[in-house]
N, C-alpha and C positions, 0 to 999 in steps of 0.2 A: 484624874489621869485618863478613866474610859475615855471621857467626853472628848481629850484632847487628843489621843490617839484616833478616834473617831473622825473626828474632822481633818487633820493630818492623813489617814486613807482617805475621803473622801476626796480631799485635795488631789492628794497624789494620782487616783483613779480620773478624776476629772484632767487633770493636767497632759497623763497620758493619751485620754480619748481624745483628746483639743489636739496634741502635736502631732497621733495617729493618723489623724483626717489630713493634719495639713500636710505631712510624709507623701503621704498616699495621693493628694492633689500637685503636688510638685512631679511625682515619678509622672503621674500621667501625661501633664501637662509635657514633661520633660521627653515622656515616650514617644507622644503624637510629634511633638516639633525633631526628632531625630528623624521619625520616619519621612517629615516633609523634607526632610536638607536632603534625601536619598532622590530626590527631583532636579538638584540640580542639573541643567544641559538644556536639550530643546525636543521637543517633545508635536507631532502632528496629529491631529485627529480632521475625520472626515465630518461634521455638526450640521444639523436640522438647518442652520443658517451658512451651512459654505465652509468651503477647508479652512481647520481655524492653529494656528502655531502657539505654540507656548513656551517662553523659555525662560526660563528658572534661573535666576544666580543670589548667592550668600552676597552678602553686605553687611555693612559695621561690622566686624570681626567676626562673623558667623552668628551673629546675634539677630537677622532679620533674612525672612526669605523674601526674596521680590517677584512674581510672576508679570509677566510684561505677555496678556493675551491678545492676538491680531485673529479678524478673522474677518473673510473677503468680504468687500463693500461694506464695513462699520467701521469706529473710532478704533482706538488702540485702548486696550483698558489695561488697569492693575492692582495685582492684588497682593497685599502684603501681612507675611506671617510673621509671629514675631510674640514670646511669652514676656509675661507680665504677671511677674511674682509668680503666683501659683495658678495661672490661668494660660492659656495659650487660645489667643484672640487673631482674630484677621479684620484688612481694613478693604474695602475693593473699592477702588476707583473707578465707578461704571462710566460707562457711554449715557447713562440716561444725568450725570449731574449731580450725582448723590455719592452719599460714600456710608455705606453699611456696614456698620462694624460687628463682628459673630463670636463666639465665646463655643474652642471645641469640647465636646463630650469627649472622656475618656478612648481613647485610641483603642479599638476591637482585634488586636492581634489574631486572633482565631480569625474574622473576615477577611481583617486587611480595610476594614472601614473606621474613618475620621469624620465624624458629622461635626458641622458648627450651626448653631443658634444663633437667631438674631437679638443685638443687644441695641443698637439705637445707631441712629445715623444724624450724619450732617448734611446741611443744605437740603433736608427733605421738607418742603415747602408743608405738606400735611402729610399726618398718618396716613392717608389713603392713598396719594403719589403713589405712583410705582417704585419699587425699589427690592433689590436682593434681598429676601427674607431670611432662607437659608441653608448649607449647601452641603455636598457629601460627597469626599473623596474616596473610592473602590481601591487599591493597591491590589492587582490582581497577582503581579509578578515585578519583577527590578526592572521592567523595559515597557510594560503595562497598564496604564492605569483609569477607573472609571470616571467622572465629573458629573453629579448633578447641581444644577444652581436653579433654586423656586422664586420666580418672582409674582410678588403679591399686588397686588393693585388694592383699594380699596376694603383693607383685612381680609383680602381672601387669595387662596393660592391661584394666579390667573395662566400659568405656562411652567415647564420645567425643561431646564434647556440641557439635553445629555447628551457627553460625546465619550468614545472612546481612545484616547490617547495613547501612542508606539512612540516609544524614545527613536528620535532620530539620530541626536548626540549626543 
């Protein structure tokens, strides 16, 4: 009877710690992607490369955000948010031909920071290509927000492209 009480807590203790983590990866994941829908509209920032617009709309029922970035004399890029399961991942449709897809950290409510990791991309001819590695949104205020994006050349960090974005609408 010890033994099988025994293993019946150990169960139960392990079962807990398993659903605990996954609790706790859904809130976040659930956190950061609210905080992104608070982006919808259009949004101007002055960028290293030229005034650059950004304008945010929900899609599939509120289940995916879309960034649609312009910025003077480049392509049109985009980048799309959007959770999965217990992860909250993005896909960005560069200008270089690739598409880097990132996996966010835990949403930093005290900062107001969203960082995302790179998790692997498509069309990237070789690891050392250039391509978005990986990127951090600042939320400074509801009408303010920071953008860094690292891109890496040949495993190593070669530029980091920062603008400050003012909601326009």
């Amino acid at each position: 009877m010890t033994r099988q009480m025994l293993l019946v807590s150990t169960l139960a203790i392990s079962f807990a710690a398993y659903g605990g983590d996954l609790g706790t990866e859904n809130l976040n994941a659930s956190a950061g992607f609210s905080r992104l829908k608070t982006l919808v509209g259009e949004w101007q920032a002055d960028s290293q490369t030229g005034k650059a617009r950004v304008t945010y709309e929900l899609v599939s029922g509120g289940s995916v955000l879309v960034g649609h970035e312009k910025v003077e004399n480049m392509p049109e890029m985009m980048t799309v948010y959007y959770l999965d399961g217990k992860r909250l991942l993005l896909t960005h449709y560069c200008m270089l031909g690739n598409q880097p897809r990132m996996q966010a950290q835990p949403f930093n409510a005290a900062t107001g920071e969203l960082k995302f990791q790179f998790l692997d991309a498509t069309n990237l001819k070789s690891p050392g290509d250039g391509h978005m590695h990986d990127a951090r949104i600042r939320f400074t205020d509801e009408n303010h927000i920071v953008t860094e994006w690292h891109l890496y050349e040949n495993g190593q960090p070669k530029t980091t492209e920062t603008a400050q974005f003012t909601r326009t609408r």
